[in-house]
N, C-alpha and C positions, 0 to 999 in steps of 0.2 A: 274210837277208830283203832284197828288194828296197826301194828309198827310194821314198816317196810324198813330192807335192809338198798343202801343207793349204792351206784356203783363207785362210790369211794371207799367201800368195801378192801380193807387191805389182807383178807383173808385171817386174820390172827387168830380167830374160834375162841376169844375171850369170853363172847357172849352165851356159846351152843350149853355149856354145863352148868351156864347158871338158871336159863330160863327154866320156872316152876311147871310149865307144862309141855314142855320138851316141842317145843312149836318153830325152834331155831333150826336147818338142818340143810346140809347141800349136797348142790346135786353132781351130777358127774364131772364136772369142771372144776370143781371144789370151790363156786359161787353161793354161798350164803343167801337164804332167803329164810322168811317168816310166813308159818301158816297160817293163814287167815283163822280157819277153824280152831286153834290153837290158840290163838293168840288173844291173851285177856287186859293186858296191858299191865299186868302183875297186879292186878282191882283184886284186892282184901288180903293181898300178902305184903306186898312194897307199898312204897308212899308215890310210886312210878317205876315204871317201866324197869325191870332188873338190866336189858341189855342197854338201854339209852345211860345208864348210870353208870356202867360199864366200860363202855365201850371207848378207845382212846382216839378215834377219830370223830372231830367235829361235823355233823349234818351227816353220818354216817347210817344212822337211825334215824328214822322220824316218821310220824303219823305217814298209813297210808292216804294216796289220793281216790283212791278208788275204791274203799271199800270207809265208808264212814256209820261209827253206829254211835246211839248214846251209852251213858252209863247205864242203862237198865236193859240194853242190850246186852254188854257186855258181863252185867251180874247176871243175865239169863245164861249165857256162855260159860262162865263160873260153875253156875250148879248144873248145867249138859253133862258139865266135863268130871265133878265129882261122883254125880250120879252111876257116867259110864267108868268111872275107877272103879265103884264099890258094885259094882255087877262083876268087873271082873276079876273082882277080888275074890269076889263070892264063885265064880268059876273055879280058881287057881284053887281055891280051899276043898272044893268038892274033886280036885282031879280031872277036870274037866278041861 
């Protein structure tokens, strides 16, 4: 499952510079939320979640309800996401 950010949310942005694929981010209220598409649960970097380990409010973070996958979802999401780094890595190199 992707991480949802709840409205016990106290703004503090502890969490926005640690997440590894920048999937933390808010919006014009300065409310905190988590990108679904972004969101890997920190699967093959942390042992869990880098903002739930974080984070100094309790039930702050936690599984969303509404968007549920498995773990080979989420490693499919993992190499989406590396895949489109290294394309646009490969852009940035050529000038593009």
């Amino acid at each position: 499952m992707a991480m949802s950010i709840t409205e016990a949310c106290i703004g503090c942005g502890v969490c926005l510079p640690e997440c590894p694929n920048g999937a933390i981010d808010a919006d014009d209220s300065g409310r905190y939320f988590i990108r679904f598409g972004l969101c890997t649960e920190c699967l093959t970097v942390h042992e869990r979640p880098r903002c739930l380990s974080l984070c100094p409010i309790p039930q702050c973070i936690e599984p969303s309800q509404r968007r549920t996958e498995t773990k080979e979802d989420l490693l499919r999401k993992v190499h989406r996401i590396a895949i489109h780094r290294a394309f646009r890595a490969l852009d940035s190199a050529e000038g593009n």
